[in-house]
Jmol script that loads the backbone (N, CA, C; Angstrom):
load data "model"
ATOM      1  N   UNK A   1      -6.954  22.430  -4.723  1.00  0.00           N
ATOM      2  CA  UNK A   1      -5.571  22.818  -4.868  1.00  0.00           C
ATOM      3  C   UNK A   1      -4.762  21.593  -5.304  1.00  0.00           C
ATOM      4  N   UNK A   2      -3.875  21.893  -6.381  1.00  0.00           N
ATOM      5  CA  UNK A   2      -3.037  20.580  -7.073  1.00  0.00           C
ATOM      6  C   UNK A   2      -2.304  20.246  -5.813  1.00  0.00           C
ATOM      7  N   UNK A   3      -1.359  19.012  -5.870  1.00  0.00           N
ATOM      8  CA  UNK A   3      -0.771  18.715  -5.010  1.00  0.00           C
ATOM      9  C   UNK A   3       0.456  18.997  -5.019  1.00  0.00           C
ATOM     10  N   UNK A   4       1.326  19.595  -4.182  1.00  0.00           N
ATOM     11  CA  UNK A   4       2.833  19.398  -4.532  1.00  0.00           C
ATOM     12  C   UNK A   4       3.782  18.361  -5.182  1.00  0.00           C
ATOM     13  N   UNK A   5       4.332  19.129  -6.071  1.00  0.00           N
ATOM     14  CA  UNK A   5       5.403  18.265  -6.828  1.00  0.00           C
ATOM     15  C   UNK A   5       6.642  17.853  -5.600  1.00  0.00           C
ATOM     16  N   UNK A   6       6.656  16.629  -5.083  1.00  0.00           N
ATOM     17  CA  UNK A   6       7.627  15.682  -4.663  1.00  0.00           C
ATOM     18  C   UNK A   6       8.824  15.519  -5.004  1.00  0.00           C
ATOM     19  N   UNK A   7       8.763  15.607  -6.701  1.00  0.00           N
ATOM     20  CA  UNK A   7       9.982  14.990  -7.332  1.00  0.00           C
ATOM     21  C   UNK A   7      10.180  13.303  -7.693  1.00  0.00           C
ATOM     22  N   UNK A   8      10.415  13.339  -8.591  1.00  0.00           N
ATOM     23  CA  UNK A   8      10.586  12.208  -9.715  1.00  0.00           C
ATOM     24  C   UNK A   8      10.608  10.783  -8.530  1.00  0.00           C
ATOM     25  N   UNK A   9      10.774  10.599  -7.509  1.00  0.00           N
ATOM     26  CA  UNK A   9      10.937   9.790  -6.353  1.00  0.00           C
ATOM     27  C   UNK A   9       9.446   9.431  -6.199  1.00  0.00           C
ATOM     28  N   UNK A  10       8.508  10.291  -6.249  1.00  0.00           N
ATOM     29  CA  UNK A  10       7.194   9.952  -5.633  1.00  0.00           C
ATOM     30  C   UNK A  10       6.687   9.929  -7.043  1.00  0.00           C
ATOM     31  N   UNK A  11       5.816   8.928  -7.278  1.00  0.00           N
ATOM     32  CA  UNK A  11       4.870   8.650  -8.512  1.00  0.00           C
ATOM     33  C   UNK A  11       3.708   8.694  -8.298  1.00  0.00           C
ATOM     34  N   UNK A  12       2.876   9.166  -7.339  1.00  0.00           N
ATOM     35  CA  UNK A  12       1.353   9.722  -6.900  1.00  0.00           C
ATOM     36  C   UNK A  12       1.751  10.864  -5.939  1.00  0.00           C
ATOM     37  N   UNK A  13       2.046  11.947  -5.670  1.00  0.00           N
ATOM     38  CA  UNK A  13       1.532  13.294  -5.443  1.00  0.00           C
ATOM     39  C   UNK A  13       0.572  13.153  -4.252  1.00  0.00           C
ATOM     40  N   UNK A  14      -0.401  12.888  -5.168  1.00  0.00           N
ATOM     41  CA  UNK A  14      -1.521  13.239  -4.433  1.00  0.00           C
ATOM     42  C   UNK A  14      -2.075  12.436  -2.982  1.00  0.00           C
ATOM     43  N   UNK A  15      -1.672  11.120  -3.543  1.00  0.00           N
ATOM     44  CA  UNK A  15      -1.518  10.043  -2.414  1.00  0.00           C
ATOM     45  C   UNK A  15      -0.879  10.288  -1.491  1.00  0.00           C
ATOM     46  N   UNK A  16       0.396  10.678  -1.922  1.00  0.00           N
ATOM     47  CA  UNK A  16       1.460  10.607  -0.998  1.00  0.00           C
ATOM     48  C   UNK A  16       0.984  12.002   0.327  1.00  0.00           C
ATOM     49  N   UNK A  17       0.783  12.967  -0.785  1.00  0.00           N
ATOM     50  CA  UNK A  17       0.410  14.127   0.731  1.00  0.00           C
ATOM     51  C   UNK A  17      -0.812  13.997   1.323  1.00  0.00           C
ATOM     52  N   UNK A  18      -1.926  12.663   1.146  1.00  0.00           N
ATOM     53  CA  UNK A  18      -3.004  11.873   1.837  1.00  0.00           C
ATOM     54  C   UNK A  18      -2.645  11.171   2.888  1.00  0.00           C
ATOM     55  N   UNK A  19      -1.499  10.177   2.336  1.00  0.00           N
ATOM     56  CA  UNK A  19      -1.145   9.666   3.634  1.00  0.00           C
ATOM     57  C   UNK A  19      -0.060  10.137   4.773  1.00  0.00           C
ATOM     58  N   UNK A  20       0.468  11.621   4.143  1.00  0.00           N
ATOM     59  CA  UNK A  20       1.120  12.024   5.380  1.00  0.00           C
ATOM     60  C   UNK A  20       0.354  12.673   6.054  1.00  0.00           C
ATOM     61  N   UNK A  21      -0.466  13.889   5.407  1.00  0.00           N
ATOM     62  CA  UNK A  21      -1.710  14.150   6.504  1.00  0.00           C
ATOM     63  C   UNK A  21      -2.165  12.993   7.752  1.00  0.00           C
ATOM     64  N   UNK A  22      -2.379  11.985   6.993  1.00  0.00           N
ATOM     65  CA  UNK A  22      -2.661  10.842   7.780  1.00  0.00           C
ATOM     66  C   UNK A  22      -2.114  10.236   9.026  1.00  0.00           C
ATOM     67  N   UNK A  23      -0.982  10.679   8.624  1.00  0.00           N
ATOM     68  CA  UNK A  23       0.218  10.471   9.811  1.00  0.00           C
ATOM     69  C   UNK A  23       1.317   9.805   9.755  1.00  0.00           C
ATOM     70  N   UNK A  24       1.071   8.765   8.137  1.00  0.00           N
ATOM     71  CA  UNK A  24       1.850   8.273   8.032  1.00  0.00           C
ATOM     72  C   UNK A  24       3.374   8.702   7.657  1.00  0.00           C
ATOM     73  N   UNK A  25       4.508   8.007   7.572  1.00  0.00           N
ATOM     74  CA  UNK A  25       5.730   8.412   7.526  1.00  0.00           C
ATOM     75  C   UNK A  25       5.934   8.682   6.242  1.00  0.00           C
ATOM     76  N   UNK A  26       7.530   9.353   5.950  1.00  0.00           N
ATOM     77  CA  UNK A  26       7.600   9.933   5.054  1.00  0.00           C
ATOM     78  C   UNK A  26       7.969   8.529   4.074  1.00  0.00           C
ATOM     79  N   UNK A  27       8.593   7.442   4.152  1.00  0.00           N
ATOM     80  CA  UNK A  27       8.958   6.422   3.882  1.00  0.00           C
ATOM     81  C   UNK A  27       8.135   5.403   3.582  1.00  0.00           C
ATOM     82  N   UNK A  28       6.955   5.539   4.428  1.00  0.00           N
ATOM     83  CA  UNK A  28       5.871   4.460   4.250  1.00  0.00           C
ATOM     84  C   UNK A  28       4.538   5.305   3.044  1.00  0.00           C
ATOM     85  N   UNK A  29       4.852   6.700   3.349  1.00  0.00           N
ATOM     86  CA  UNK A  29       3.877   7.049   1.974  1.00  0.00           C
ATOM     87  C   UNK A  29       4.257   6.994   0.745  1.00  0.00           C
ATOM     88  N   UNK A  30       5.458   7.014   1.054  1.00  0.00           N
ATOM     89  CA  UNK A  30       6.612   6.928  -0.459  1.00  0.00           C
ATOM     90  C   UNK A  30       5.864   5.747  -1.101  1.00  0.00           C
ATOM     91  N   UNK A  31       6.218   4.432  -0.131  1.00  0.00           N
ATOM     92  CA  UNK A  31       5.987   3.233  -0.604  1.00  0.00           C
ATOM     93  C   UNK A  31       4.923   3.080  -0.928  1.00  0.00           C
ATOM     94  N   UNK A  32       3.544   3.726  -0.493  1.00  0.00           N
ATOM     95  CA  UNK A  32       2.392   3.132  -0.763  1.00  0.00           C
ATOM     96  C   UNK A  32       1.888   4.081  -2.141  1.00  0.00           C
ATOM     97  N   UNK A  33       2.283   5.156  -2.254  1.00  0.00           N
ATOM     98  CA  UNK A  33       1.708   6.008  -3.344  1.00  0.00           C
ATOM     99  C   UNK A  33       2.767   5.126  -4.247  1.00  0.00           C
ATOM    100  N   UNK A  34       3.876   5.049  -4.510  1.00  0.00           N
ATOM    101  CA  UNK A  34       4.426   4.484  -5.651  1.00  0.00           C
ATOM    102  C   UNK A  34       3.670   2.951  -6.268  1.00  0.00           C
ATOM    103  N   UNK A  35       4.196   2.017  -5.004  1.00  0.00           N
ATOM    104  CA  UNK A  35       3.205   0.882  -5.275  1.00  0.00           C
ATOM    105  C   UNK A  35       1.744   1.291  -6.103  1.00  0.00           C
ATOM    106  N   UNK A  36       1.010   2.101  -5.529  1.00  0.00           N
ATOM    107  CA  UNK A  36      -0.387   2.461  -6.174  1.00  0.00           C
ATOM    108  C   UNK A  36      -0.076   2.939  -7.523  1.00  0.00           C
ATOM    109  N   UNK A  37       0.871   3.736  -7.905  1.00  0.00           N
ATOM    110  CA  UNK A  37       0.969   4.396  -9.399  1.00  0.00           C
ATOM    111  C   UNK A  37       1.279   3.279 -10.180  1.00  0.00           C
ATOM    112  N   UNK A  38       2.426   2.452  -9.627  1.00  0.00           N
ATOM    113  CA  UNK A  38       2.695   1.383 -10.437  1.00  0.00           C
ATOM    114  C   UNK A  38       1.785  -0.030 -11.102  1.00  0.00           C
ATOM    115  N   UNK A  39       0.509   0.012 -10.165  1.00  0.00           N
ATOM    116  CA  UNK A  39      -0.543  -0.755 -10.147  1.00  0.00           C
ATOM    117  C   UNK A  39      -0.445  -2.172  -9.376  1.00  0.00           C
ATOM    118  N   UNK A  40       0.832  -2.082  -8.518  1.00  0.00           N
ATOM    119  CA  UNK A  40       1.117  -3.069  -7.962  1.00  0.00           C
ATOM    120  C   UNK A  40       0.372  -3.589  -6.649  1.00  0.00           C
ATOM    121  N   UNK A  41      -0.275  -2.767  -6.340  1.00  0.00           N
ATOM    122  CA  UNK A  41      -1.616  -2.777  -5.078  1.00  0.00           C
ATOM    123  C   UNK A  41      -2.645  -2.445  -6.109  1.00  0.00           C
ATOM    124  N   UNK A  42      -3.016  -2.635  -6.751  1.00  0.00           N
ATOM    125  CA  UNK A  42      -4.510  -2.435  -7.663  1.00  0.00           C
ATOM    126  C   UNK A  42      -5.148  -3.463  -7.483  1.00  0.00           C
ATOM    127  N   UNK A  43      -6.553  -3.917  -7.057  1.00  0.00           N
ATOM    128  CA  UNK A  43      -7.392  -5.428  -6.510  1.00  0.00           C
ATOM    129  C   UNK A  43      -8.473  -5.621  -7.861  1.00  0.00           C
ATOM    130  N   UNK A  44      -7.773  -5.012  -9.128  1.00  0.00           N
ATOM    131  CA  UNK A  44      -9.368  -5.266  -9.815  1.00  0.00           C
ATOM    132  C   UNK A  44      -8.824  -7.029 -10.546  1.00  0.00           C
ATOM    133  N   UNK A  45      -7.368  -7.626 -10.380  1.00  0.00           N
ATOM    134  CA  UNK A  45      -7.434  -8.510 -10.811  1.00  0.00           C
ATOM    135  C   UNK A  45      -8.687 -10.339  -9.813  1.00  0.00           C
ATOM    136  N   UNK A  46      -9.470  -9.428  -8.937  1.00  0.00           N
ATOM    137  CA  UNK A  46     -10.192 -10.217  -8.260  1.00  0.00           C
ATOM    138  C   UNK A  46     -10.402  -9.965  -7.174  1.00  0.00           C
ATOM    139  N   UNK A  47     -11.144 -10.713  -6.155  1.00  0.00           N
ATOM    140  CA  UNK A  47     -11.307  -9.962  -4.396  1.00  0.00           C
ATOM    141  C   UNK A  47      -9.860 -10.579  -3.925  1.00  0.00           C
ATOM    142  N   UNK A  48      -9.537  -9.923  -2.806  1.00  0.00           N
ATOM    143  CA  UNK A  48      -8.486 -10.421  -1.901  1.00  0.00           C
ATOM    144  C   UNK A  48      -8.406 -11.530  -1.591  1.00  0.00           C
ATOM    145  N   UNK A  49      -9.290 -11.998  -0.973  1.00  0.00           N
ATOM    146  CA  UNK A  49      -9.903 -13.504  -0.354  1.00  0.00           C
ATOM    147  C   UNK A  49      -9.769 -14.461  -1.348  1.00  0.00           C
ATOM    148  N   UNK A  50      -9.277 -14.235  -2.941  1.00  0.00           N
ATOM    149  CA  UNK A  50      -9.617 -15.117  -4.084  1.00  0.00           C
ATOM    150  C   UNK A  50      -7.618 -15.426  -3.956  1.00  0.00           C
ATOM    151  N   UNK A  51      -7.187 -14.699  -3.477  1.00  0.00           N
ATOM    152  CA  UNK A  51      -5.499 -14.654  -3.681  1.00  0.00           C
ATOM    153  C   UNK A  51      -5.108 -15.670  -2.468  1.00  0.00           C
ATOM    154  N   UNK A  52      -4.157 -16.355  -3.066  1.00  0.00           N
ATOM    155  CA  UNK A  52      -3.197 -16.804  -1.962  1.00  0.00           C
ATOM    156  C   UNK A  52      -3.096 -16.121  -0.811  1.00  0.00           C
ATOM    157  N   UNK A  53      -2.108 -17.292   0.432  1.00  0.00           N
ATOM    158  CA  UNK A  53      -1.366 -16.631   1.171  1.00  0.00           C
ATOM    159  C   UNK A  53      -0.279 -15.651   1.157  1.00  0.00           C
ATOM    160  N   UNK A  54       0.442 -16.492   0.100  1.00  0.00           N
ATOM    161  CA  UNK A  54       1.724 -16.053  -0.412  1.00  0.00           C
ATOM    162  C   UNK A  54       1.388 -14.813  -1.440  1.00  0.00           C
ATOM    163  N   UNK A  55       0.725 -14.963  -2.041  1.00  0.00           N
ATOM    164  CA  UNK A  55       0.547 -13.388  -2.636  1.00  0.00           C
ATOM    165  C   UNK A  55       0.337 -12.381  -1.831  1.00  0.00           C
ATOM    166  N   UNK A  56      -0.912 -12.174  -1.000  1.00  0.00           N
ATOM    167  CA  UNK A  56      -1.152 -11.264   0.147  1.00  0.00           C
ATOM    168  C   UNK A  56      -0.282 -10.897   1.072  1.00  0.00           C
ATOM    169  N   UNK A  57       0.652 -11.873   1.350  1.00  0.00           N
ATOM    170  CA  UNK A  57       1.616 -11.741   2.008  1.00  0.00           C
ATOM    171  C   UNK A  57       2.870 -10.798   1.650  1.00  0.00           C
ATOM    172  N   UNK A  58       3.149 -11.012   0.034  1.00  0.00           N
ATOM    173  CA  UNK A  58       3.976 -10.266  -0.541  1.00  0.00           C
ATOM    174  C   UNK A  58       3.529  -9.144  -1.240  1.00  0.00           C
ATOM    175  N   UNK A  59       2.175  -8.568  -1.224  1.00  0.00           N
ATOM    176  CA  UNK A  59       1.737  -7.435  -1.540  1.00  0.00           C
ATOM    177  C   UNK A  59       2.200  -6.224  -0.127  1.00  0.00           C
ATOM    178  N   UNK A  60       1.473  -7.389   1.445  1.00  0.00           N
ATOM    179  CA  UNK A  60       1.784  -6.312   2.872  1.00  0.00           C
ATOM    180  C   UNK A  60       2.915  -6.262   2.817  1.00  0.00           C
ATOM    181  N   UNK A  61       4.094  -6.855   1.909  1.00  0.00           N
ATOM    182  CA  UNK A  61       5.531  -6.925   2.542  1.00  0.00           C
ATOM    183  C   UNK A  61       5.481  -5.306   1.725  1.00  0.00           C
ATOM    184  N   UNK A  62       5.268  -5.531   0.481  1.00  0.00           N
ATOM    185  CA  UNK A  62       5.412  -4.353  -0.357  1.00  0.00           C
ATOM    186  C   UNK A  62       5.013  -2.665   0.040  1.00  0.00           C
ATOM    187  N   UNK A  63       4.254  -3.263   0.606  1.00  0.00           N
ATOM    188  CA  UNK A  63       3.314  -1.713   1.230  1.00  0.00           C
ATOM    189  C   UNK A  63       3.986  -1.413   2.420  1.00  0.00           C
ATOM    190  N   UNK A  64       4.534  -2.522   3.097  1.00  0.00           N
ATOM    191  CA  UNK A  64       5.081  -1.842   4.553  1.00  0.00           C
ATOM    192  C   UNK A  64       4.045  -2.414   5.550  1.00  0.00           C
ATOM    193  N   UNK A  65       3.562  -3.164   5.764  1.00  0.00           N
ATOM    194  CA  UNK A  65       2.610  -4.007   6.638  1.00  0.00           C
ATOM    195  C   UNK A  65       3.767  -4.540   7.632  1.00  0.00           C
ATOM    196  N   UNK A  66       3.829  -3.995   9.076  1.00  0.00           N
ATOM    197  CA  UNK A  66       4.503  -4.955   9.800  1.00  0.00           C
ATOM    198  C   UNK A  66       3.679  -5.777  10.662  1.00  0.00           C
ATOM    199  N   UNK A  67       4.151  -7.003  11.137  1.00  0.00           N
ATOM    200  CA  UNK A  67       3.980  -7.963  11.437  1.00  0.00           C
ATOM    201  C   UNK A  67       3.204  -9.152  10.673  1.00  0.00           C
ATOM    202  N   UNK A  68       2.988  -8.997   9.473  1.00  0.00           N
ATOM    203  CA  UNK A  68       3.148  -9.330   8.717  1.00  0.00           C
ATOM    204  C   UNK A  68       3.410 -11.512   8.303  1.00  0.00           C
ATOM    205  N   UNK A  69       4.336 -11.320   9.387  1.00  0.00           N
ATOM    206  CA  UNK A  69       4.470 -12.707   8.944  1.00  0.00           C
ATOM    207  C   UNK A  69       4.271 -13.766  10.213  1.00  0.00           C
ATOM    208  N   UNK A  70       3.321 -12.717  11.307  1.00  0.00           N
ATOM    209  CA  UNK A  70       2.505 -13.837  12.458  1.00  0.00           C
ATOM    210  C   UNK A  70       1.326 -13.657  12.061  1.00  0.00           C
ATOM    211  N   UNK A  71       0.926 -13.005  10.837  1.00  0.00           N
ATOM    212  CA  UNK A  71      -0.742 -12.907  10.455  1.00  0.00           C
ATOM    213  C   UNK A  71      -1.422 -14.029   9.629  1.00  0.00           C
ATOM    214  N   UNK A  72      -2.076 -14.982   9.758  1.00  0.00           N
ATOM    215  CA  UNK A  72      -2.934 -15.543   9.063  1.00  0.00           C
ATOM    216  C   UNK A  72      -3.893 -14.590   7.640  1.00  0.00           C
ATOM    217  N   UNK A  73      -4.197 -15.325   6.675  1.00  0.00           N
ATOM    218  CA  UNK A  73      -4.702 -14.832   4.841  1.00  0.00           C
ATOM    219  C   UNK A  73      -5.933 -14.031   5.910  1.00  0.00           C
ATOM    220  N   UNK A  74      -6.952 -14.065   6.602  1.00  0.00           N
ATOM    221  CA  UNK A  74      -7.393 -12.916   6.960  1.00  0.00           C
ATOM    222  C   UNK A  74      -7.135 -11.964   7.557  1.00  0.00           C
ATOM    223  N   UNK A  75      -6.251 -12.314   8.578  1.00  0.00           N
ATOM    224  CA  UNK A  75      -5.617 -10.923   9.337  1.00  0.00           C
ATOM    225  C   UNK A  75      -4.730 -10.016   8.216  1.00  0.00           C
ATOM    226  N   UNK A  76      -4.291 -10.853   6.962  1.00  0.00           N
ATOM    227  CA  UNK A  76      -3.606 -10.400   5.810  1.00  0.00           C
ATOM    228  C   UNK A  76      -4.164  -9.413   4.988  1.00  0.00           C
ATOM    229  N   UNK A  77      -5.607  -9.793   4.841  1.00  0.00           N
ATOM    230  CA  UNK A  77      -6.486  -9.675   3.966  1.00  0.00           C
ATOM    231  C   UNK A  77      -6.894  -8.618   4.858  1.00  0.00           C
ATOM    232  N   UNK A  78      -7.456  -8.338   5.669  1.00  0.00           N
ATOM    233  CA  UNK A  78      -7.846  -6.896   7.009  1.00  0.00           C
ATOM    234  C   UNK A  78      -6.797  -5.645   6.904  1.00  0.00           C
ATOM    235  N   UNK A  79      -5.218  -6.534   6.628  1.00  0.00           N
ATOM    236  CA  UNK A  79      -4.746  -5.298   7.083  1.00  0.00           C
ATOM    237  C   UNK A  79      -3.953  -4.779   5.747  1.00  0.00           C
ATOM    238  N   UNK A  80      -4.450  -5.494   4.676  1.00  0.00           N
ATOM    239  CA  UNK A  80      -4.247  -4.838   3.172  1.00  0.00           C
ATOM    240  C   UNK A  80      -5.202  -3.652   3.232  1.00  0.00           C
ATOM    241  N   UNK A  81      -6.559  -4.645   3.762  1.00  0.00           N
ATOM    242  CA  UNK A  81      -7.963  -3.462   3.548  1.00  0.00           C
ATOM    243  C   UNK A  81      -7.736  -2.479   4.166  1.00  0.00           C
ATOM    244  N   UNK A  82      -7.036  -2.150   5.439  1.00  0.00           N
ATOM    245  CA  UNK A  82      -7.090  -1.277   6.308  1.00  0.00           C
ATOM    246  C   UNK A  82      -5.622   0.067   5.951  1.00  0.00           C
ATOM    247  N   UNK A  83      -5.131  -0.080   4.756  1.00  0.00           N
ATOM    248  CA  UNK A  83      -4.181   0.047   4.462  1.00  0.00           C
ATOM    249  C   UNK A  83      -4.450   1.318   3.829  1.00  0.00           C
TER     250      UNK A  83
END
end "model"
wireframe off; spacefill off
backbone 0.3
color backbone group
């Protein structure tokens, strides 16, 4: 079954009604399906572990990762993956 049309606000559909199933909020799926359409969370430019702090850091800011800025590049890197 296609996914519901959202409206011009949501730029993945399909994502977006993945991660509310999921549980996530209506605000935090927004963010993560858009980010994803836009290619702004896409990892094929290399592994995680190859990126900065400061990049990883400002990818979880992007996605909605809280706590965020008491996490060390692996706890960074875990909770991109876990994302």
């Amino acid at each position: 079954m296609p996914a519901k049309d959202h409206g011009p606000q949501i730029k993945n559909d399909e994502l977006y009604e993945k991660l509310r199933d999921a549980g996530n909020s209506k605000e935090k799926a927004a963010r993560i399906a858009n980010a994803q359409a836009e290619g702004s969370i896409d990892h094929r430019g290399g592994t995680l572990e190859s990126r900065s702090k400061g990049q990883l850091y400002d990818e979880a800011k992007e996605i909605g990762i809280e706590g965020r800025s008491r996490m060390d590049k692996d706890e960074l890197v875990d909770a991109i993956r876990d994302h």
